[in-house]
C-alpha positions as CSV (number, residue, x, y, z in Angstrom):
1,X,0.0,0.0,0.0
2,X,1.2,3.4,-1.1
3,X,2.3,5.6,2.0
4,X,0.6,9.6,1.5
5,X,1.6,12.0,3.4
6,X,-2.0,13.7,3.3
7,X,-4.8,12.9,5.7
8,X,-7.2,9.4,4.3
9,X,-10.7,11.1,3.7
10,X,-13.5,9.5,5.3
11,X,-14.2,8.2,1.7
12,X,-11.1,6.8,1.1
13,X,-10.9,4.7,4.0
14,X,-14.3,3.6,3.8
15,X,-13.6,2.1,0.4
16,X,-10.0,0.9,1.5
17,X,-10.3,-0.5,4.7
18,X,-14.0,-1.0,6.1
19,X,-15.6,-3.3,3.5
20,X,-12.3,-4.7,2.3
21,X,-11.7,-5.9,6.4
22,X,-14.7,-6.3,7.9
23,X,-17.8,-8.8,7.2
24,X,-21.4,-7.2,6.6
25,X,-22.7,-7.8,9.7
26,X,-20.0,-7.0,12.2
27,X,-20.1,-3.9,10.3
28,X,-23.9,-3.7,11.1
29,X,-23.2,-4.2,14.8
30,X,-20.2,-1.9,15.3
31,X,-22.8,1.0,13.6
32,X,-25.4,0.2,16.2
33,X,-24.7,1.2,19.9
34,X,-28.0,-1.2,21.0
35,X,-27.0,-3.7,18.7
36,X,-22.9,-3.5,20.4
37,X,-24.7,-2.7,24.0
38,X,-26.3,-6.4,23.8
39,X,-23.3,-7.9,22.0
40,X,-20.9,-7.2,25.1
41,X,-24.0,-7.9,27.1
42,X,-23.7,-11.2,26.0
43,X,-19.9,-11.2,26.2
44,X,-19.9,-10.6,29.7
45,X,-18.4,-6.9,28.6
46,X,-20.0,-4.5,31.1
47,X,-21.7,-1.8,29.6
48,X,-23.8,1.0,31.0
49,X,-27.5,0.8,32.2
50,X,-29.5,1.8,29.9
51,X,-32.2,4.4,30.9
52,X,-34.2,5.3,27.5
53,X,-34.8,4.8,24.1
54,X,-36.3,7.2,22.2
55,X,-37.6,5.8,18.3
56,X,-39.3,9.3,17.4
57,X,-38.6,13.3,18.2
58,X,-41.8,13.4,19.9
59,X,-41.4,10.5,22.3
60,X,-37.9,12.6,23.2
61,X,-40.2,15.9,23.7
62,X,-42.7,14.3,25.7
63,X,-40.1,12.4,28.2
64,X,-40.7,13.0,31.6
65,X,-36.6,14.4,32.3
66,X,-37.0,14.4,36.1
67,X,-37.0,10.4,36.0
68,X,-33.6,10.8,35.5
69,X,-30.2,10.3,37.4
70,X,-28.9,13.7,39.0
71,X,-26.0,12.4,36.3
72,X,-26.5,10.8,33.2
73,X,-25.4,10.7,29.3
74,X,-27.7,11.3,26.4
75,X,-25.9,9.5,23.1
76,X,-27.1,10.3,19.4
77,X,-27.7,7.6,17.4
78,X,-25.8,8.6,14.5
């Protein structure tokens, strides 16, 4: 492999590394945090508690916030 002394575009190592190393679905696992979560889950990796899903903006809007921890995170999924 050629050696470039400019920065690999997201692009580039998409196409050059990603599909060429890595099978479909562990690909489809690594790009889903619930789909990793239960993974490790399984693994015996421990992994956070998780405290809410949210599948739709309004279900996020309409979320009683006080439920929560004093500390917590909120993760995007993308």
């Amino acid at each position: 492999m050629p050696v470039s002394k400019q920065p690999l575009g997201i692009n580039a190592r998409n196409f050059l590394f990603l599909k060429r190393y890595n099978k479909p679905r562990a690909k489809r696992v690594a790009d889903d945090k619930l789909m990793t979560k239960e993974l490790f889950l399984e693994c015996g990796i421990p992994v956070p508690t998780l405290l809410a899903k949210f599948t739709h903006l309004a279900k996020a809007r309409s979320f009683d916030w006080t439920t929560l921890p004093r500390s917590f995170v909120l993760k995007p999924a993308h």
